[in-house]
DSSP file (Angstrom, degrees, kcal/mol; ACC not computed):
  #  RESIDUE AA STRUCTURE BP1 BP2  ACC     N-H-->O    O-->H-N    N-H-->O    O-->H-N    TCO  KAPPA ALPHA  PHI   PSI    X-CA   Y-CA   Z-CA
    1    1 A X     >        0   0    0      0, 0.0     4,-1.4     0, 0.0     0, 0.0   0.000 360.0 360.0 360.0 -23.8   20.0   -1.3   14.4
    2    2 A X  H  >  +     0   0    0      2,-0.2     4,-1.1     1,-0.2     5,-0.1   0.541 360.0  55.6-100.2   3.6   17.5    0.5   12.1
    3    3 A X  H  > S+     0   0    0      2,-0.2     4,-5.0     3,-0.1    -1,-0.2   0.865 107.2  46.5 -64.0 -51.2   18.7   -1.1    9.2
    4    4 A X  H  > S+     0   0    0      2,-0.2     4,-2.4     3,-0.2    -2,-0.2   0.781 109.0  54.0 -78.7 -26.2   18.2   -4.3   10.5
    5    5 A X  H >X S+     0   0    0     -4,-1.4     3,-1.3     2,-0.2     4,-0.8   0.986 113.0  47.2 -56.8 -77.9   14.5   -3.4   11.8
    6    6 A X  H 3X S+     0   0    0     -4,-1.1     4,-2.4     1,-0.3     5,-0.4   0.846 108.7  53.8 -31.2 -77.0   13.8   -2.2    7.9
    7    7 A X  H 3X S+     0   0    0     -4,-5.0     4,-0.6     2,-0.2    -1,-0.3   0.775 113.1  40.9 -26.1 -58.1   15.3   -5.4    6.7
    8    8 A X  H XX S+     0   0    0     -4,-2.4     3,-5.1    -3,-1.3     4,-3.0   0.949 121.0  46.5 -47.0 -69.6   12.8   -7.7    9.1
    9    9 A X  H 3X S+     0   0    0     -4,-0.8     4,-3.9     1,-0.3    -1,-0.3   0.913 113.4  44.3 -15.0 -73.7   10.1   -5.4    8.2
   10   10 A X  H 3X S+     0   0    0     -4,-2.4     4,-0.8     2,-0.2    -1,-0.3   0.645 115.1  47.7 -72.6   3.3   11.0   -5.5    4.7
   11   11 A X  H <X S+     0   0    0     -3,-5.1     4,-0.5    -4,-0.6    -1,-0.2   0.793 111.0  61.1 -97.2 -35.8   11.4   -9.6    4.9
   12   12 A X  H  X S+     0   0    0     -4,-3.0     4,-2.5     2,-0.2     3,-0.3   0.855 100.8  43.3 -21.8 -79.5    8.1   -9.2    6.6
   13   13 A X  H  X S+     0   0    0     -4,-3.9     4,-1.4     1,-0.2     5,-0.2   0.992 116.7  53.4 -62.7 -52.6    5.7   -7.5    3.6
   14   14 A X  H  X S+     0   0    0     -4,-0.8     4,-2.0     1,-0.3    -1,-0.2   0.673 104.6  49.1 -86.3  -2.5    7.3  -10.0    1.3
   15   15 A X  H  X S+     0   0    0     -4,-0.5     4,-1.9    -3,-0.3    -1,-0.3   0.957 120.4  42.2 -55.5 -69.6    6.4  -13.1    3.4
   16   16 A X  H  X S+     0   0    0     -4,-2.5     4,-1.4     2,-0.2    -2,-0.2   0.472 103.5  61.4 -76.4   1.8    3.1  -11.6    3.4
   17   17 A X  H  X S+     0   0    0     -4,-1.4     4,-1.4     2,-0.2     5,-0.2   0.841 113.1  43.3 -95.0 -52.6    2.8  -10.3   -0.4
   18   18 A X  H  X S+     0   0    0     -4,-2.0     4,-2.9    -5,-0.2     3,-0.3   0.950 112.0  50.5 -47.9 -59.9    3.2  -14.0   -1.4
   19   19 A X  H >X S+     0   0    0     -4,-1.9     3,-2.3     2,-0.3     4,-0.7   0.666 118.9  39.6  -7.9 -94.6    0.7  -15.4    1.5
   20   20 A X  H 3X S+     0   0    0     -4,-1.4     4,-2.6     1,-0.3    -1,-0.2   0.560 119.8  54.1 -43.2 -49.0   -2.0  -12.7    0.3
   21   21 A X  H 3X S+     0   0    0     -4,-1.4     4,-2.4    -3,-0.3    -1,-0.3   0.875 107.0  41.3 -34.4 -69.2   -0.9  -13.6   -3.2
   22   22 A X  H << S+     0   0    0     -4,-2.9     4,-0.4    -3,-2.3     5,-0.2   0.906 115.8  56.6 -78.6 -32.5   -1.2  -17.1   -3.4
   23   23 A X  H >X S+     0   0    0     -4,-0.7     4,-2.3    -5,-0.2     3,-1.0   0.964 101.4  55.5 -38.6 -51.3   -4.7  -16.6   -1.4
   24   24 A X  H 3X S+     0   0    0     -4,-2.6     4,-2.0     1,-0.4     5,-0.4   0.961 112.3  40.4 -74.9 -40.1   -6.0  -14.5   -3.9
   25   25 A X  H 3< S+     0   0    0     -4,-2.4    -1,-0.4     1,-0.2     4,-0.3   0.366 114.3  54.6 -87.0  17.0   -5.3  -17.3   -6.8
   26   26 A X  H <> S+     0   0    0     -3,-1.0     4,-0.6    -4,-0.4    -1,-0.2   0.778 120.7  35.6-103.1 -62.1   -6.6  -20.3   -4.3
   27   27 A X  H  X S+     0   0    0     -4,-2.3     4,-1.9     1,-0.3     3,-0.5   0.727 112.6  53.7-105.6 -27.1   -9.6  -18.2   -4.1
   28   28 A X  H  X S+     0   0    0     -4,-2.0     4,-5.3     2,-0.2    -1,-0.3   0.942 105.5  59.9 -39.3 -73.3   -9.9  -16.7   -7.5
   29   29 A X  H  > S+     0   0    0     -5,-0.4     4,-0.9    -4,-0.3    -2,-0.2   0.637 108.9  42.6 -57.9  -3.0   -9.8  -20.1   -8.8
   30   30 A X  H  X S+     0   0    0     -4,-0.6     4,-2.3    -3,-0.5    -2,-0.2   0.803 108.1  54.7 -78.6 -54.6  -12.9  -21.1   -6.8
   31   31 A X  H  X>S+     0   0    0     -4,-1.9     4,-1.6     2,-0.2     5,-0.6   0.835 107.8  46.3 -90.6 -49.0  -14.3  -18.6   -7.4
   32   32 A X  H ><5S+     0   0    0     -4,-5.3     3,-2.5     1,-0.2     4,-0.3   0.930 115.8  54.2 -57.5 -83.2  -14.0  -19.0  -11.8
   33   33 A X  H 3<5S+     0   0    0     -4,-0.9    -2,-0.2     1,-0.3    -1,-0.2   0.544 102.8  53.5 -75.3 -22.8  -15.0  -22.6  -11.2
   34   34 A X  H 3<5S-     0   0    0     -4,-2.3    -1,-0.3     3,-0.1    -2,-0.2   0.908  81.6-170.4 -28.4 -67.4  -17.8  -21.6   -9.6
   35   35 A X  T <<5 -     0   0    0     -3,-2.5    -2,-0.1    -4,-1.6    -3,-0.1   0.779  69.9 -49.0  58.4  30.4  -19.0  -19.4  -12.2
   36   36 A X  S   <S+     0   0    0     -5,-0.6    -1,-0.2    -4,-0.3     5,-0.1   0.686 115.6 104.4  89.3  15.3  -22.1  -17.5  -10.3
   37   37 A X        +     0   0    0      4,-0.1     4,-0.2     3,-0.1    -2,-0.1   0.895  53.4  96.7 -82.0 -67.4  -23.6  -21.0   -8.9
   38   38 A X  S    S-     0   0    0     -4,-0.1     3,-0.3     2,-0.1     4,-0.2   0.251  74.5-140.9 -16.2 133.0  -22.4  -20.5   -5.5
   39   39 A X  S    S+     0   0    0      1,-0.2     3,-0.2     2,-0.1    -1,-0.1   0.618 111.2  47.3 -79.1 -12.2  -24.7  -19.2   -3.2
   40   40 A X  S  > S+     0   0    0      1,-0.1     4,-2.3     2,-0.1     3,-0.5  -0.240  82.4 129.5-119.4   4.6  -21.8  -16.9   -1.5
   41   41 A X  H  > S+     0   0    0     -3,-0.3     4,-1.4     1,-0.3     3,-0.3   0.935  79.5  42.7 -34.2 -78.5  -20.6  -15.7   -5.7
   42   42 A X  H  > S+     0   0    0      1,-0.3     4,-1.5     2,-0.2    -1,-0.3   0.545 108.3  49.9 -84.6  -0.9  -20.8  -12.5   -4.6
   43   43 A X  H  > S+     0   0    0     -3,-0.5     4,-2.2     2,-0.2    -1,-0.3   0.967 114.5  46.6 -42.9 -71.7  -19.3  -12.5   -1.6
   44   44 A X  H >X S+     0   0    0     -4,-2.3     3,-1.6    -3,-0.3     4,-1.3   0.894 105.3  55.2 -34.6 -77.6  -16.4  -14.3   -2.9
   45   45 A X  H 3X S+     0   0    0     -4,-1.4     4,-1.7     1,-0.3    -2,-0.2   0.871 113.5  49.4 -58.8 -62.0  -16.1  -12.0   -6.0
   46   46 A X  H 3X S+     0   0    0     -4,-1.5     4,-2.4     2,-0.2    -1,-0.3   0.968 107.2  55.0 -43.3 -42.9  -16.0   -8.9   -2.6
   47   47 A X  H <X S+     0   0    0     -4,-2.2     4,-1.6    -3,-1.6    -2,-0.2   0.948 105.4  51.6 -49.6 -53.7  -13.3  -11.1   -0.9
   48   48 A X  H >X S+     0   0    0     -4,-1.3     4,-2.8     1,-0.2     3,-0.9   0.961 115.2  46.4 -56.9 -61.0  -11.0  -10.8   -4.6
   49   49 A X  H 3X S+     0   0    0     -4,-1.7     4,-1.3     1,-0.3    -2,-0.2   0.707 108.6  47.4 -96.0 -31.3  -11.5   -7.3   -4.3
   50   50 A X  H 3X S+     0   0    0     -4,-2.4     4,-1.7     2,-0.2    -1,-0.3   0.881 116.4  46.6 -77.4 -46.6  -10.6   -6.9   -0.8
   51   51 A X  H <X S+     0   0    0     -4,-1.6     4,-1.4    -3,-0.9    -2,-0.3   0.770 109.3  58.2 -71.2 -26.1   -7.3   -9.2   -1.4
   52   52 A X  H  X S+     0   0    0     -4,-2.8     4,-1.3     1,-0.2    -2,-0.2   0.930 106.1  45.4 -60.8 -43.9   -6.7   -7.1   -4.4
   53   53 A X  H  X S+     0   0    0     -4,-1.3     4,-3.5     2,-0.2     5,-0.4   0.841 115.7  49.4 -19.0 -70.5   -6.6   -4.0   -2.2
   54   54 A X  H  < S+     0   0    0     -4,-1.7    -2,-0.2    -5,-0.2    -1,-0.2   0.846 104.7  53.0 -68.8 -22.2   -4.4   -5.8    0.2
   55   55 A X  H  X S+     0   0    0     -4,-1.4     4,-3.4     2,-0.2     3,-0.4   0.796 109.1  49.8 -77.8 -51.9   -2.1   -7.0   -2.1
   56   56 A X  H  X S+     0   0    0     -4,-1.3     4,-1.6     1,-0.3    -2,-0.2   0.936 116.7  46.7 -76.3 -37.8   -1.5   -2.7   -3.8
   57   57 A X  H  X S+     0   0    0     -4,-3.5     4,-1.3     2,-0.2    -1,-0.3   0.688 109.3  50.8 -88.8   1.0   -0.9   -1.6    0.0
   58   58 A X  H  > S+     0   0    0     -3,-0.4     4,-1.9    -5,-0.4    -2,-0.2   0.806 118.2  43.5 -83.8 -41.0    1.6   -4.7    0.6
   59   59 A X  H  < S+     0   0    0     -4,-3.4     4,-0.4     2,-0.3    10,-0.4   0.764 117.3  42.2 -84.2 -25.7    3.2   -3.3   -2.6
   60   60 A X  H  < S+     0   0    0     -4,-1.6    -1,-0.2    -5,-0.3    -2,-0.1   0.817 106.2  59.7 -71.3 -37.8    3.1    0.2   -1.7
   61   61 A X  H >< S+     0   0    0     -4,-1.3     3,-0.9     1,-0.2    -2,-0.3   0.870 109.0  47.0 -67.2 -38.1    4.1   -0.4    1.7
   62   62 A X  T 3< S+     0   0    0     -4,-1.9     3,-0.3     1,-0.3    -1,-0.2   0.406  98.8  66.2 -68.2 -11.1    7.6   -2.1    0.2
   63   63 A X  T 3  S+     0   0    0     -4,-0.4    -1,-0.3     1,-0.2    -2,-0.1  -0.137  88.4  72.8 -94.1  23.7    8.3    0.7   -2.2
   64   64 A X  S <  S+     0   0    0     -3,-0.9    -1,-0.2     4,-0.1    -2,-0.2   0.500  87.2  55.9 -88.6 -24.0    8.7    2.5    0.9
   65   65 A X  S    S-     0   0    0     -3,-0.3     2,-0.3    -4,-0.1    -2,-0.1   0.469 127.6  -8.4 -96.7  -0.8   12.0    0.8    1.5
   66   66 A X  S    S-     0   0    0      1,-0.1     3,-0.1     5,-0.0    -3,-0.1  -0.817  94.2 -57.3-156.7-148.1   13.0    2.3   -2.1
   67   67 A X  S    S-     0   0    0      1,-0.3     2,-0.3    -2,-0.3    -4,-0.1   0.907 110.2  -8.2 -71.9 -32.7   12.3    3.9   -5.2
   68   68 A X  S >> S-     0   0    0     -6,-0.1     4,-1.3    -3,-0.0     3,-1.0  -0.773  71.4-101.9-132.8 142.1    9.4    1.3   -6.4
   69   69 A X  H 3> S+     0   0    0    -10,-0.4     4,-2.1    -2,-0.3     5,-0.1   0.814 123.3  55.1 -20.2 -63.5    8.0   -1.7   -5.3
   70   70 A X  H 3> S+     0   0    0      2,-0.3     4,-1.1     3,-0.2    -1,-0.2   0.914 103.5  50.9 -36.1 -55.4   10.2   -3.3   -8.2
   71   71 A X  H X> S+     0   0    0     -3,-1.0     4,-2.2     1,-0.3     3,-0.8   0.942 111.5  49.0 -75.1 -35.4   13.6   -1.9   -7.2
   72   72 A X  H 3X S+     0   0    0     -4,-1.3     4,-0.7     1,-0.2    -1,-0.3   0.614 110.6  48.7 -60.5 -10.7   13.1   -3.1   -4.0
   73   73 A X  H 3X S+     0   0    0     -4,-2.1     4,-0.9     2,-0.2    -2,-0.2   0.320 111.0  52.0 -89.4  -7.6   12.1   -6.5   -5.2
   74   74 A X  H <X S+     0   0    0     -4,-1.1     4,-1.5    -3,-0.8    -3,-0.2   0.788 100.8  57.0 -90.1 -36.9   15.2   -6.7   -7.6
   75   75 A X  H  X S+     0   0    0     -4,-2.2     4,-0.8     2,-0.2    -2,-0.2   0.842 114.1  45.4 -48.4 -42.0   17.8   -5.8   -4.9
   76   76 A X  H >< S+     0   0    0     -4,-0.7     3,-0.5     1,-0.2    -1,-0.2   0.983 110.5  47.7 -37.0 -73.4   16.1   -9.2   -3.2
   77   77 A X  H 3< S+     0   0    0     -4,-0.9    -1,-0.2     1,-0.2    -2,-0.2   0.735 111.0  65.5 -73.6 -18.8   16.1  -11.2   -6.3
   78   78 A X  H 3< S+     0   0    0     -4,-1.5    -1,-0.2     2,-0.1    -2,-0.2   0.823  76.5  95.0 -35.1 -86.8   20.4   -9.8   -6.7
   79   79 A X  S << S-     0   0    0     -4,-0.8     2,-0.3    -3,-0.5    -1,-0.0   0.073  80.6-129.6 -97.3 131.0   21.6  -11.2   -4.1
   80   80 A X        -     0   0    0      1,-0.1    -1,-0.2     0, 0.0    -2,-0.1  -0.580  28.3-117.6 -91.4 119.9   23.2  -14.4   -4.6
   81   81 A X        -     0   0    0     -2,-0.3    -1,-0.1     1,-0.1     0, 0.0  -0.064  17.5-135.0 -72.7 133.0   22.0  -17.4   -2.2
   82   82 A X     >  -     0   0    0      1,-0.1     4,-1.1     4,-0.0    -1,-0.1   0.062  36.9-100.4 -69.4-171.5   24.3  -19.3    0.4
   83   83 A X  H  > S+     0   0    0      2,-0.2     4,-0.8     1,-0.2    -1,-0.1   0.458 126.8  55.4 -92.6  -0.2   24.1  -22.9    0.5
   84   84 A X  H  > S+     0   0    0      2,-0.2     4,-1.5     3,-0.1    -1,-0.2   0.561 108.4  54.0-120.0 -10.9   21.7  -22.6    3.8
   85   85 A X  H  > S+     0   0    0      2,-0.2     4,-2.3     3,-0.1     5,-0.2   0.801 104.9  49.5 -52.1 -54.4   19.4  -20.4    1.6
   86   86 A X  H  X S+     0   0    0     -4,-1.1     4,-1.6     1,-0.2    -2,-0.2   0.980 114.1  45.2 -60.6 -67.7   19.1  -22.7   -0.9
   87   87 A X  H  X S+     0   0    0     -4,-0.8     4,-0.7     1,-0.2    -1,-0.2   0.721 107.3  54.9   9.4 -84.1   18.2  -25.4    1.8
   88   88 A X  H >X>S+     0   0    0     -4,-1.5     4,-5.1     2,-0.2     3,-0.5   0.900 107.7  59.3 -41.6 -68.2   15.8  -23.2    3.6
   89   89 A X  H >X5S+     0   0    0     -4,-2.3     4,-4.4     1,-0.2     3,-0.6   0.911 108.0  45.1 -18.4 -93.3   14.1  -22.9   -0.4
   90   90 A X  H 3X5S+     0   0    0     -4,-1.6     4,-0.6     2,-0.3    -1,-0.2   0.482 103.4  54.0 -28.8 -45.2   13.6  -26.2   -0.6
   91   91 A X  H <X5S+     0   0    0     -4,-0.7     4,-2.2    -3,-0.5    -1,-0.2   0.791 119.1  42.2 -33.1 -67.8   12.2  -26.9    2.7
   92   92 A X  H <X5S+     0   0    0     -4,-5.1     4,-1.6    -3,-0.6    -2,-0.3   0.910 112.3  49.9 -80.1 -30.5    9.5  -24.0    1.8
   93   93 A X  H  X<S+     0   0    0     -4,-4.4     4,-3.5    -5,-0.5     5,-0.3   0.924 111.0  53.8 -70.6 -25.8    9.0  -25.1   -1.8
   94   94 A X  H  X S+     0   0    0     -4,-0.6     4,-1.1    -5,-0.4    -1,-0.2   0.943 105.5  52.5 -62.5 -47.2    8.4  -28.6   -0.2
   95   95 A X  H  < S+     0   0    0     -4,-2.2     4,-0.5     1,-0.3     3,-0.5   0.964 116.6  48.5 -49.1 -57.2    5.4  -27.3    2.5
   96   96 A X  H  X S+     0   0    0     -4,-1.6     4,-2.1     1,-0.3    -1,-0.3   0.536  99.9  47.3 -93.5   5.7    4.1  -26.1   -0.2
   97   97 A X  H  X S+     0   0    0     -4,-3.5     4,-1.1     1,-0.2    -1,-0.3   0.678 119.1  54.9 -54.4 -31.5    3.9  -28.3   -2.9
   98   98 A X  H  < S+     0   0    0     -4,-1.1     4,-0.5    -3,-0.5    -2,-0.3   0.541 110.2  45.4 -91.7  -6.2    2.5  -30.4    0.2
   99   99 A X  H  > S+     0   0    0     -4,-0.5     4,-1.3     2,-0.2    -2,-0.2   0.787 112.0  47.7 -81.5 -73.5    0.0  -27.7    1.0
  100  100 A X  H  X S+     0   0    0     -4,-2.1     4,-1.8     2,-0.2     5,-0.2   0.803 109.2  51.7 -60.3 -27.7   -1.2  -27.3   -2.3
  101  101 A X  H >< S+     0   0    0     -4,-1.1     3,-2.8     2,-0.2     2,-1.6   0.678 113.8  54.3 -73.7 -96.2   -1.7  -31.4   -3.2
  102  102 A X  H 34 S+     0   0    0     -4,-0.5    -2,-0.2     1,-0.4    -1,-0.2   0.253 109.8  38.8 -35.9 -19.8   -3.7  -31.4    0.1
  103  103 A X  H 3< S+     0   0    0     -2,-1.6    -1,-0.4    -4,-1.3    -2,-0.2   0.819 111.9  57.2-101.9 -22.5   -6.0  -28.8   -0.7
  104  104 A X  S X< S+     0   0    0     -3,-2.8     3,-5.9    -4,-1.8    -2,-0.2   0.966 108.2  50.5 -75.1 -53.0   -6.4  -30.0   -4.2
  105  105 A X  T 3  S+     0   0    0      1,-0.3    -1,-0.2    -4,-0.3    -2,-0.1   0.788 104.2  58.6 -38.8 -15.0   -7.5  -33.5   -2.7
  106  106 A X  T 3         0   0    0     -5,-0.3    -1,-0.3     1,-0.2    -2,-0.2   0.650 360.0 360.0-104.7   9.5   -9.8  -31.8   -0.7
  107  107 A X    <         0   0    0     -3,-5.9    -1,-0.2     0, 0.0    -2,-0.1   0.551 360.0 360.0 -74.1 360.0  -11.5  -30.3   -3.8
């Protein structure tokens, strides 16, 4: 049973080291196109720093389940995907392709 808790856990940070991840570039790239006109620049520019931050304890917390962050994130990338994995992929590459046009329309 405490394998499978680590696992969730560990399925967990890396669900949420992309999230934070793909935040920090949606917001980064606002934040360049900006270029210090925004009244909120430096806010934003605190925001990066804060997600940067969150991003090195996401990665710290997951090298807990090995030797580095890395080794656990290669054992992931090993292991070879079923046909309901692949599926599943797709599905999520789909949201977010559909995520990402929608917010780019809304630029």
């Amino acid at each position: 049973m405490g394998n499978s808790l680590s696992k969730k856990d560990q399925e967990k940070l890396f669900d949420e080291l992309i999230e934070v991840k793909l935040l920090y570039k949606t917001k980064e790239k606002v934040w360049k196109q900006t270029a210090g006109e925004h009244p909120e620049f430096n806010k934003m520019k605190e925001d990066l720093s804060v997600l940067k931050n969150r991003i090195k304890n996401i990665e710290k917390n997951i090298s807990n389940f090995g030797d580095s962050f890395f080794d656990v994130y290669d054992k992931e990338l090993i292991k070879p995907l079923s046909e309901k994995d692949i599926f599943i992929l797709r599905e999520e590459i789909k949201e977010v392709r559909n995520t990402l046009e929608t917010l780019g329309k809304n630029e």
